[in-house]
N, C-alpha and C positions, 0 to 999 in steps of 0.2 A: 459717602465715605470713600477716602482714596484708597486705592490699591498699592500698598508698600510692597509688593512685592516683586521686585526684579525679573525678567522674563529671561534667558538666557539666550544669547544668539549667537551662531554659526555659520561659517561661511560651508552656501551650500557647494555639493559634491564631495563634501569633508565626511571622517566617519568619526562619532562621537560615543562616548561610552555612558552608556545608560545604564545606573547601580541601583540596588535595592537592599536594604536588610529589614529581614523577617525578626519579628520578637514575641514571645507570648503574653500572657497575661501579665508576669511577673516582670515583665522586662527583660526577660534572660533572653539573647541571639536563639533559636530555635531553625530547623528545614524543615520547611512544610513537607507535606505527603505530596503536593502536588506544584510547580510554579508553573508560571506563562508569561508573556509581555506581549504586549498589543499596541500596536502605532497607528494611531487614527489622522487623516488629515481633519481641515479648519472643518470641515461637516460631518465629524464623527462618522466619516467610511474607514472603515477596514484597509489599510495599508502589510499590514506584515501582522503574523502570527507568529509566536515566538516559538520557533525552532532553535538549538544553537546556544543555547544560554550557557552560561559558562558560571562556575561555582569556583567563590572564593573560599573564605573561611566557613565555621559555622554561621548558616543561617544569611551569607551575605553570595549576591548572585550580581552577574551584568553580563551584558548584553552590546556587541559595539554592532551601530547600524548608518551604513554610510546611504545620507540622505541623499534625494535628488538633484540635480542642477536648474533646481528653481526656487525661488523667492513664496515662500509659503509658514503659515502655522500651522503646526504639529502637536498634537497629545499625545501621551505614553500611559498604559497602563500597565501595573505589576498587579500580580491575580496570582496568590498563594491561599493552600489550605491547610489550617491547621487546626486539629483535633477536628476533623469536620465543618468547622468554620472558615466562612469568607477572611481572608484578610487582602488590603486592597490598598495602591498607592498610585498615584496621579498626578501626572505633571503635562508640562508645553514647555514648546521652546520653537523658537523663529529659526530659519532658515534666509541669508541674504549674500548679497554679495558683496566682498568685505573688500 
């Protein structure tokens, strides 16, 4: 099966803003008790730990993170807790030179 899914790319040593929104069960925007973001390179190592995050509205968070000056794939992860519960968002995005 193909991959419809677009991968987003940046010209690296740019800084790009990485968003998230939190929603509960019901769908209603919600702030978790706890956020973080997590940047992994292409082998799922540890790049950054999200320090720095920045809040928008209810329940809506980002994160700007200026990449390196190299030609790579990147993971992001967003890691909120709400009522005790995991809630958890995942993405990539290329790095190149435009």
């Amino acid at each position: 099966m193909a991959n419809d899914k677009k991968m987003n790319v940046y010209q690296y040593g740019d800084t790009i803003r990485l968003e998230c929104t939190f929603y509960d069960f019901s769908g209603e925007k919600v702030d978790p008790e706890y956020v973080n973001i997590i940047i992994y390179d292409s082998r799922y190592n540890e790049l950054f730990k999200g320090e720095g995050l920045s809040k928008g509205s209810v329940g809506e968070y980002f994160y700007d993170y200026t990449t390196e000056k190299k030609e790579q794939r990147l993971y992001y992860e967003w890691y909120g807790m709400i009522d005790g519960k995991p809630s958890l968002k995942r993405g990539e995005f290329m790095t190149k030179f435009i």
